[in-house]
N, C-alpha and C positions, 0 to 999 in steps of 0.2 A: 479540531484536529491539531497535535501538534507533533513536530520533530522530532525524534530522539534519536540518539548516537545510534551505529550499525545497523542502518538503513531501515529502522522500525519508525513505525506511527503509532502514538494515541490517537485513538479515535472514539469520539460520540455519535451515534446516530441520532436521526431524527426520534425516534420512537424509544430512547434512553439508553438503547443497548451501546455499553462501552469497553473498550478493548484495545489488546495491543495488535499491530499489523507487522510480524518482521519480514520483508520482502528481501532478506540476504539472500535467501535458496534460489529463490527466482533469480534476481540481479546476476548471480557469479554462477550460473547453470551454460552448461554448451547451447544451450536452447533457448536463452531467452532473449534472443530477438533483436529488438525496442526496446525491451528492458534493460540491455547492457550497459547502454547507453547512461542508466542511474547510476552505474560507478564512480561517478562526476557526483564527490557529495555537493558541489553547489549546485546541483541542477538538479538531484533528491530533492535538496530540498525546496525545491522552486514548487512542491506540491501543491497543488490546491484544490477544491471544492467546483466541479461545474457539474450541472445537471442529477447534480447527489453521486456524483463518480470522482472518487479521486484520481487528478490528473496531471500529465506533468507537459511542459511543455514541446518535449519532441513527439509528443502523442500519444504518448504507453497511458494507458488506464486500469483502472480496475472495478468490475462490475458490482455497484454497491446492493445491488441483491444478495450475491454471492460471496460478499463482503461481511454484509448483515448476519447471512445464515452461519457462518464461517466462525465469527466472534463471539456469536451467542451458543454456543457451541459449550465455550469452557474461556471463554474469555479474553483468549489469545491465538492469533494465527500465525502460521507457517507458510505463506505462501509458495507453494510447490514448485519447481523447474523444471 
């Protein structure tokens, strides 16, 4: 996995599937949460890998099932708000 500007992720999974993650829609939506909190791009990017769920330290996660299915898709997601 890595960082890229405007709060998106490269991501590889396990199983090859690879893709971009942009989590702006979520981050700046009235609803998201935990996730607001990633407006801090130095704590975006504090992203990391546990349990195959990317995760950040104030606790926002994202389900890498729903990750997986998401990307392999067309390649790249939008994560919704």
């Amino acid at each position: 996995m890595t960082v890229l500007p405007d709060y998106c992720l490269s991501v590889t999974c396990n199983v090859g599937t690879t893709g971009i993650v942009d989590m702006s829609q979520l981050i700046f939506s009235e609803k998201a949460g935990i996730y607001s909190a990633l407006k801090d791009v130095q704590l975006f990017n504090q992203v990391r890998i546990e349990l195959g769920a990317l995760t950040w330290p104030n606790g926002a996660d994202l389900d890498p099932v729903w990750l997986h299915e998401e990307i392999g898709k067309g390649g790249a997601w939008c994560v919704p708000g």
